[in-house]
DRENSE-571467 format. One record per residue (C-alpha): x, y, z. Coordinates in steps of 0.001 Angstrom, whole numbers, plus 500000, padded with zeros to 6 digits. Layout:
N
XYZ ...
! end
This chain:
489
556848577016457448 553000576626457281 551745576636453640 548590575491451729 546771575587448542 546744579891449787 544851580960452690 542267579253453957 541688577641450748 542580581335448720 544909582023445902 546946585028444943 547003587213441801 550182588616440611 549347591786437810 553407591604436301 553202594566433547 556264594884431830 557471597287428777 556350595090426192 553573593150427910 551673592383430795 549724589956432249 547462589128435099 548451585370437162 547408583387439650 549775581830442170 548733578739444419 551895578376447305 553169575274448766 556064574163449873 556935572293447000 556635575508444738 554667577905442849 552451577038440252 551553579939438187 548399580219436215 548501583069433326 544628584075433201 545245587265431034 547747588429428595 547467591778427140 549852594014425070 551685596860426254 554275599712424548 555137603328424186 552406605603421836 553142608851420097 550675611343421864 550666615003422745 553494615630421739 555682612546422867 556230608892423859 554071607878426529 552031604976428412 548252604692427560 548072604266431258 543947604382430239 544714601291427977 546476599192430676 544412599558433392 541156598225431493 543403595555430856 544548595302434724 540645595342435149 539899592060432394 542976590480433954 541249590561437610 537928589770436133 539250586473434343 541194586160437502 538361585905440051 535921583775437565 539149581414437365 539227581351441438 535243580731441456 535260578072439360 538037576168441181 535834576866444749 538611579325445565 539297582734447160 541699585343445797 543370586688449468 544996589402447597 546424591658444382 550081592518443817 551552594797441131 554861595556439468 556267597128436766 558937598870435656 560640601538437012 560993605562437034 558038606649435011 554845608481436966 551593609718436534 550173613462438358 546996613063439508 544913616012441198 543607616438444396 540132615102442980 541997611738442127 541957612220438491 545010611584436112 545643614686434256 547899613004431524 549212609594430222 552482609423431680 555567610028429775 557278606864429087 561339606608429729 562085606001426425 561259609573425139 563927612288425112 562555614885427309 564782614717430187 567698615116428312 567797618837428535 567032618861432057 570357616712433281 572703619883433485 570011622102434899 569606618849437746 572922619062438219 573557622564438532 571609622710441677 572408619375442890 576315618193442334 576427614335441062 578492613375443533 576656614642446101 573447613140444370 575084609942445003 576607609672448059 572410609977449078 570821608053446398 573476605872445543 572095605516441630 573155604734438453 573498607757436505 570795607596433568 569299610576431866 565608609355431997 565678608593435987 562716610592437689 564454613391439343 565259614283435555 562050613583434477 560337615950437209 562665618962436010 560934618918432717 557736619692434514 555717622159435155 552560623156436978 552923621124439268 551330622792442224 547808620367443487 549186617498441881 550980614482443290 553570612031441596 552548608040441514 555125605603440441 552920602906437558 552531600421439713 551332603146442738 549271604752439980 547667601268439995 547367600357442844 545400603968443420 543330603395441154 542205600508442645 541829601092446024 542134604648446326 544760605163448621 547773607144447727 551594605353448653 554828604973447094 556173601761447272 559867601679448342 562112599355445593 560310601362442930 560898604978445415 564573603829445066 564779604607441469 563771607560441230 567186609604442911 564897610875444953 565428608570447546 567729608419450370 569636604346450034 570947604567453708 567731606433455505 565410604381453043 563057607429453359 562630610859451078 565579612267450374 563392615656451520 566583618390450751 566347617185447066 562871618339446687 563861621400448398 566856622006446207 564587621230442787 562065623321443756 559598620507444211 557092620292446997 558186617401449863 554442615728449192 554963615396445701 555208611844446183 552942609965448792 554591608727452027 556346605054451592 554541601582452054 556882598512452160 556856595221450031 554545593003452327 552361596566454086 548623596681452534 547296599699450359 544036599093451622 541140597383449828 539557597306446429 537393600248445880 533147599162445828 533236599926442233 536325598244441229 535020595215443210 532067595142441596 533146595356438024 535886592500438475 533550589983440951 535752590493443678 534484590796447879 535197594081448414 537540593482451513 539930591964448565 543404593721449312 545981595201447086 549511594369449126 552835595872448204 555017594043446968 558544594359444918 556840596725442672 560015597462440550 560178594243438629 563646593470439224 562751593823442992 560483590942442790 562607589217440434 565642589431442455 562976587883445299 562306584665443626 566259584017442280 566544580379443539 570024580623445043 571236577917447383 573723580615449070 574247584239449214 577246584410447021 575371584356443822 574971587090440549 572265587398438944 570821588618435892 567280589707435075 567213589144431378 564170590675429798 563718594110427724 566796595084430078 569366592963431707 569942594045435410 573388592752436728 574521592644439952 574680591349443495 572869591388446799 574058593033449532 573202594240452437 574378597700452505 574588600279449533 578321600912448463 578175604689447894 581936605265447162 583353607634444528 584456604669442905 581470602897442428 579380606632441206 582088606635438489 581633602993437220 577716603871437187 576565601393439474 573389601513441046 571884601187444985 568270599845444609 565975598871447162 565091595048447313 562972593262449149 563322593305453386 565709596038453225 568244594837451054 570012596166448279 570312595617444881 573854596650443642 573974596707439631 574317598415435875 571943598841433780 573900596585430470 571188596939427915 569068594085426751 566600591891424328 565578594807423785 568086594996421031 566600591355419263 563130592837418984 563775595935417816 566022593969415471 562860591464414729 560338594316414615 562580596131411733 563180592563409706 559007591831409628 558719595530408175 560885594738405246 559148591526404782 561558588868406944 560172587100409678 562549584649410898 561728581847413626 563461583090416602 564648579527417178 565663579356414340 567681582532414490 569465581651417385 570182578439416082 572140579690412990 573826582778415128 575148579621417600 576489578329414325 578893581265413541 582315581034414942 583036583100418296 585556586543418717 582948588643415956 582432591942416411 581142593392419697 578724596722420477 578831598103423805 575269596929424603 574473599804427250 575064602835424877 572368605454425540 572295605261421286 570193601998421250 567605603446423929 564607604664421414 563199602934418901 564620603179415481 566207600609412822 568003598752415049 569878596600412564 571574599446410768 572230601224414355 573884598237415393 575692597530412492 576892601440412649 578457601053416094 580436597983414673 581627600054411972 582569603034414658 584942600634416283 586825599959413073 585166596661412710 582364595208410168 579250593908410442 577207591837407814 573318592781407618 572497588831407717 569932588530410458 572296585896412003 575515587258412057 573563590518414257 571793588259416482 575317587012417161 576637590205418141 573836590665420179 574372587905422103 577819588157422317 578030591583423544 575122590820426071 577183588459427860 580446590530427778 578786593279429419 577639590740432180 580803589425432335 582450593060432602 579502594109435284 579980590960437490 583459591491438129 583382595187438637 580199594844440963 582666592059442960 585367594412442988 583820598026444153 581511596014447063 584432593873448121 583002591032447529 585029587277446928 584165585949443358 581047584836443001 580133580971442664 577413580992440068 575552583395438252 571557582982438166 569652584325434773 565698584924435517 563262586344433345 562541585435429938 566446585321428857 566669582616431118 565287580860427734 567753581675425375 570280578943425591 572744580762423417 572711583580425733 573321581578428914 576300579777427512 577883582583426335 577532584074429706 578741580919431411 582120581349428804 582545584970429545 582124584744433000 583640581520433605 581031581012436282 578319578203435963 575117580055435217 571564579069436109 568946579964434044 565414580177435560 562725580628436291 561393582347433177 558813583723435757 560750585017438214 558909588749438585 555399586455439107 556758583981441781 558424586740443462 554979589217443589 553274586398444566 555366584952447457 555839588270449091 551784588326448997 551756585000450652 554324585367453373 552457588658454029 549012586790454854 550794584465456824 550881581071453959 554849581409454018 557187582188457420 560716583112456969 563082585401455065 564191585592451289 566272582325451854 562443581157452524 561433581883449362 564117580718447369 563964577299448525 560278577360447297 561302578857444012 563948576069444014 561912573536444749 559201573869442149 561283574859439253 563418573207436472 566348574914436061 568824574534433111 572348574957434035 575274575709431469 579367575497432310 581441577246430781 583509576117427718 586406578529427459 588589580819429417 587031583227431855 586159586434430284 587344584933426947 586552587631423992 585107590781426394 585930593662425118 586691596669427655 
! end
């Protein structure tokens, strides 16, 4: 492996935009790790506009455009170059633009209801089974195929996945980046092109997405405008890389071996394994497991099993009525409580959209004959313990539908990775050792998929692992009880 302070002396920058935030980084690669700079933080969420929930797609990119700004005086300053721009975000939602390159609405965000009507309608014209023996997704009523049957005018106008919608806007060229292409059942998980008789069957023109760039392939260069407002050369590219989050944070999972889990642990936890080829069985449509693209072809088999979403909301709802606990604090007196309390299954489509979380929570307890307490602790608790029963319960399904041995450790990434209850829990339920880091995972992955693209990094994802490996501290937890102890089924 050949690696430097970048290329030729150069630096990339990593825009990682997730539900709740986003930020803009800079990542300097050698082969004892990553370091990651944070050069711009800016807010992100869903708005009530026209009508519904959507992105202020507007919004974000002026804050794409700061990010890059602070970015390149941050480069200058150091006597360094910024080789090139990677985005991600999170999946399924899109933008239409016209033929004239403008974007005719903020996009819809997944969290609004709309596509709920338009599942039977889908499915009418395209059996589920058949859907997945192509597409080899998780069944979930806001994926883009849905989505696109709520539309309507669609003729001129072309679909761009966020982080495609991004990308166009700053370089101008129109392509569809293939982990992200992967969730929108649109996609063919064997071909790894179009699924093209889907868009026939829906009534949907075959262009209505750009053709597919993958992770590592160039979108071209920043447009002379866009340069010029950030302080960047023009010839700056924008490179593909895992632009579904996951995808990148799947990338930079610092496993020693292949026979690892892993969880992405952030608004959403995203369980599974890595394999090699999508398992498209009967069995594995009917347990809801998903086929998504990762990066260099592989596949990400997992669920969907809910998230921290559930804490915020929970937090967001407590500082409205006045009670703003310190999380650490929190977690420290829901660790206190004794274990087997009530459980919630933590991927119910009910706990989706905003609302009071608390009372929704404490609801579902009381729908399962149990009861819940409205201290903030005693919910955290359940939180945390149904979080790591659903990875538990995913892990050993996953193993069991891809026929797969049992896996030797699980690895937690994202910002979950900090929440020490939650990783020993999942070490108890799973009765695996569990990893936990890097916090950063989405960044180092972006940005080492940039590198080994201009040439700073040689070799595969075990490559890049070892350099995540190398330059992080990782926590590790074992678990204290029984495998599986206190899951509920």
């Amino acid at each position: 492996m050949s690696a430097s302070n970048g290329v030729d002396g150069g630096v990339f920058a990593a825009v990682d935009i997730g539900a709740s935030s986003g930020r803009v980084m800079l990542g300097r690669v050698s082969p004892e790790g990553v370091p990651l700079e944070t050069v711009h933080r800016f807010p992100n969420g869903v708005v009530e506009h026209d009508g519904g929930l959507r992105w202020d797609l507007d919004a974000l990119f002026a804050e794409v455009l700061k990010g890059l700004a602070a970015a390149a005086t941050v480069a200058a300053a150091q006597g360094e170059t910024i080789a090139s721009i990677g985005i991600d975000t999170w999946a399924v939602d899109y933008g239409l633009v016209n033929a004239a390159g403008k974007l005719v609405a903020q996009p819809y965000s997944y969290r609004d209801d709309r596509s709920r009507a338009a599942v039977a309608p889908v499915h009418a014209k395209l059996d589920p089974a058949r859907l997945y023996q192509t597409n080899g997704l998780q069944f979930l009523q806001f994926n883009t195929i849905y989505q696109l049957a709520t539309e309507r005018g669609l003729d001129g106008l072309q679909a761009l996945l966020i982080p495609d919608l991004i990308a166009f806007l700053l370089t101008g060229v129109r392509r569809a980046e293939a982990t992200n292409a992967s969730t929108t059942g649109l996609f063919d998980a064997v071909a790894g092109e179009w699924a093209t008789e889907f868009f026939t069957a829906l009534g949907l023109r075959k262009d209505l997405f750009p053709p597919l760039i993958q992770p590592g392939e160039a979108y071209g260069q920043l447009l002379p405008d866009v340069a010029a407002a950030v302080g960047l050369p023009r010839n700056t590219q924008v490179v593909a890389v895992g632009s579904h989050d996951t995808a990148s944070a799947v990338a930079a999972v610092p496993a020693m071996d292949d026979n690892f889990a892993y969880i992405s642990s952030g608004t959403w936890s995203l369980v599974g394994l890595e394999l090699q080829h999508p398992v498209l069985t009967e069995g594995s449509r009917e347990a809801n497991f998903t086929n998504e693209r990762g990066v260099d072809g592989t596949t990400r088999y997992l669920r969907n099993v809910g998230g921290l979403w559930l804490l915020s909301e929970c937090q967001r709802t407590w500082a409205s009525e006045g009670f703003t606990p310190d999380l650490a604090a929190l977690l420290a007196a829901a660790a206190a409580l004794p274990a087997g309390g009530p459980q919630i299954n933590a991927d119910d489509p009910y706990f989706i959209a905003p609302d009071n979380m608390p009372e929704r929570i404490r609801a579902a307890v009381r729908r399962t004959g149990d009861v819940l307490s409205g201290d903030p602790a005693a919910i955290t608790r359940c939180i945390m313990d149904s979080l790591a029963a659903g990875y538990a319960r995913t892990i050993t399904v996953a193993e069991r539908l891809a026929g797969r041995r049992s896996v030797d450790v699980v690895h937690v990434v994202g910002g979950g990775s900090q929440n020490a209850l939650l990783c020993q829990l999942t070490a108890n339920a799973t009765g695996r050792p569990v990893v936990a880091g890097p916090v950063e995972a989405t960044a180092l992955g972006n940005v080492l998929v940039q590198a080994r693209a201009a040439g700073a990094v040689d070799g595969g994802l075990a490559e890049l692992r070892r350099i995540v490996a190398a330059g992080t501290s990782l926590d590790r937890y074992q678990p204290l009880v029984t495998a599986r102890e206190g899951c509920v089924n």
